[in-house]
N, C-alpha and C positions, 0 to 999 in steps of 0.2 A: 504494500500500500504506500512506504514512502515513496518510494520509486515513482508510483503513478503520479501522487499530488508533486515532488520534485517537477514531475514534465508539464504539469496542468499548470504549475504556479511558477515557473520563473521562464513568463517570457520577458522580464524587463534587465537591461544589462546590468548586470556587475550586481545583481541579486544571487544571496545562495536563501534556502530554509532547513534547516535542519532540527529534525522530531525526533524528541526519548523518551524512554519507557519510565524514566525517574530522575526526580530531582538530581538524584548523587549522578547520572549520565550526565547532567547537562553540566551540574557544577565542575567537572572534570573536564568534560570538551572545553567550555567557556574560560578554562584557565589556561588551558592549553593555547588556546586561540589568544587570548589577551597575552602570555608569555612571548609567543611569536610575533605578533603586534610589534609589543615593546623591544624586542632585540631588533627590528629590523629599523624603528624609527629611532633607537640609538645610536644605530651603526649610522643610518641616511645622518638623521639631526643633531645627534649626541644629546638628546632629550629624548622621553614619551611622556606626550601631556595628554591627562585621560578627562574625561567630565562625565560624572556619574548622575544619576536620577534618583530617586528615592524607590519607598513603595519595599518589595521582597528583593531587590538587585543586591544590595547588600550579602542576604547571606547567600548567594549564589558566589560571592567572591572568596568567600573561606578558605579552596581550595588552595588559592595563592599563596597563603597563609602557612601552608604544608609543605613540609620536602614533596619534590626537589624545591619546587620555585621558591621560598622564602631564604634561600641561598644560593640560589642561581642567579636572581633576578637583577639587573644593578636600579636599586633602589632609591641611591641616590640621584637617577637620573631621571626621575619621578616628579612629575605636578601634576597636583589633582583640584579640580576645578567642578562643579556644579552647574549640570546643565537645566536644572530647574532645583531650585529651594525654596521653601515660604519663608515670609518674613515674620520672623518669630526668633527670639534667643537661642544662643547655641545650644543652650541646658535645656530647652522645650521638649517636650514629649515628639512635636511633632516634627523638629527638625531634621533633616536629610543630613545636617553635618555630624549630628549626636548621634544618628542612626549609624552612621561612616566609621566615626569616633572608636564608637563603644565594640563593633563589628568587625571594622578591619584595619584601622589605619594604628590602633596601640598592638596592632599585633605583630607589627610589617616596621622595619627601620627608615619611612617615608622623612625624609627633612621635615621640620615644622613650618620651615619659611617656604617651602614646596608644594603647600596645602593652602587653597585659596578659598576663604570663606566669605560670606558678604557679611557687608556692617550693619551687624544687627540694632544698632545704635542709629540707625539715619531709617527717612520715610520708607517708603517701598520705591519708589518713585530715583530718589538719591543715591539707595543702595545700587539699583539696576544701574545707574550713571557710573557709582565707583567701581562697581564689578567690571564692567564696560572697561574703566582705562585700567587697571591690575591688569586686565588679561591681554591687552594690545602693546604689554609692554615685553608679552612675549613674541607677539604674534600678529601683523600688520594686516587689516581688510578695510573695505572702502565702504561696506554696508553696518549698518548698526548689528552689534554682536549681542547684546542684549538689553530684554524690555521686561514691562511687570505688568500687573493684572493685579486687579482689585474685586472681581469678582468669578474668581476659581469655584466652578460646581461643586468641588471638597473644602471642608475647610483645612483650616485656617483660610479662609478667601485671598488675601496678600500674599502674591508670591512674585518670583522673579525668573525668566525663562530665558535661552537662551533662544537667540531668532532661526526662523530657517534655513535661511544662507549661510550660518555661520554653520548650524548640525550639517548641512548638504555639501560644506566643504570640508568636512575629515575624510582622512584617508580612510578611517575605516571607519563604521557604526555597525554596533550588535543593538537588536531588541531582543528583548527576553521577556517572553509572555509564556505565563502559567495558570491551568484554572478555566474553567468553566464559564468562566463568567466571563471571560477575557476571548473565547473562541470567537461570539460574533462578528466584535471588534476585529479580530485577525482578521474574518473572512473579509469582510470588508475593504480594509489594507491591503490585503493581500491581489484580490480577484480581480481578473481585467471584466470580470464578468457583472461587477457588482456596480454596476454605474446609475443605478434606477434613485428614485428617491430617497430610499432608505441610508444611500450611500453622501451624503453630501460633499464635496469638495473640498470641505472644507474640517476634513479630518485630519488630524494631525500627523499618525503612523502614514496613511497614505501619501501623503508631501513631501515625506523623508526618502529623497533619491537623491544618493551621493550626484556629484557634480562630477569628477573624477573617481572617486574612491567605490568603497564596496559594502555595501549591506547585506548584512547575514542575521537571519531571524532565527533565534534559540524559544523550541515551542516544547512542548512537554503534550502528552496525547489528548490530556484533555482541552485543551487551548487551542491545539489541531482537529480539533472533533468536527466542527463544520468544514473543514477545507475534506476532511475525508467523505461527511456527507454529499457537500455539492462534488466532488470527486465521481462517485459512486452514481448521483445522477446523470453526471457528463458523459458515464460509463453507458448506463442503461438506457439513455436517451438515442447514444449512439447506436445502439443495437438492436434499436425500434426502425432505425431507416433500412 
């Protein structure tokens, strides 16, 4: 069955997806892949700068944490940046940096000044402004690198994102969706199929197409459950002509 949704779903370039049977499969691939990542944009940049999301991504990063990689890895050549966090204290229950913190980053010998968090101390409005210049002091673009929102469907409502041309120009992006709840959503992003109402434009997974780089989707079988449904339709539909 991957095999088929693989042919069904990557007619767009420099797309891979890749589906496991369990958590501990994907947290193993996903470190494996991030490892490789970062030796290659060491050797290219003599950095890897990563920017993490919130949510369950966290403890999919453990593996790193683990031999070999927690001493293979050059750690010191690490920045890690936020490509969405709400504007809340770093101590906040709901913060993506205390999520980071407490999960992977006191686990791992990451620099302190390597770790970029926003100012929790300024509007939401200001923070996204100083996040903005910290990160263009690595890294030169002509479009705004990031913006903020005042009213996020989740709370905390205030949060700070990072824009689309800036996620569309990494060299690499992984999503990692797991969960039931998260399938439609995929199917959605995923499907050239799925263009009707239901699917608006203006979804956010689906916008995310590298510029140069490469997008690889980490799905877990339940998350993949409708790409195997409408799969199995595409199947049987074919075999009605």
């Amino acid at each position: 069955m991957e095999r088929e949704i693989s042919a069904l779903y990557e007619p767009k370039r420099n797309n891979e997806i890749r589906i496991f049977e369990s958590s501990d499969e994907m947290s193993t691939d996903l470190a494996e892949y991030i490892s490789q990542v970062s030796e290659i944009s060491v050797k290219e940049r003599g950095y890897f700068a990563i920017a993490l999301s919130g949510g369950p991504l966290v403890s999919f990063l453990g593996k790193l944490c683990e031999a070999p990689y927690n001493k293979t890895l050059d750690w010191s050549k690490w920045y890690i940046f936020w490509s969405d966090e709400r504007a809340v204290a770093k101590n906040h229950a709901e913060s993506n940096y205390k999520l980071t913190k407490e999960g992977f980053l006191s686990k791992v010998p990451i620099l302190n000044g390597h770790v970029y968090s926003i100012n929790d101390n300024a509007t939401v409005e200001d923070a996204a402004t100083d996040y903005e210049f910290a990160i263009r002091q690595l890294v030169k673009l002509k479009d705004d690198w990031v913006t903020y929102i005042t009213d996020s469907p989740q709370p905390p409502p205030e949060r700070i994102t990072f824009t689309l041309p800036v996620i569309n120009s990494a060299s690499n992006i992984a999503i990692v969706a797991t969960g039931d709840n998260k399938s439609e959503a995929v199917r959605l992003a995923i499907s050239d199929n799925a263009d009707g109402p239901d699917n608006p434009s203006s979804l956010p997974a689906r916008m995310v197409q590298p510029t140069d780089g490469k997008l690889v989707w980490f799905l877990d079988k339940a998350a993949a459950s409708s790409l195997e449904t409408e799969n199995d339709d595409a199947f049987e539909q074919h075999h009605e002509y």
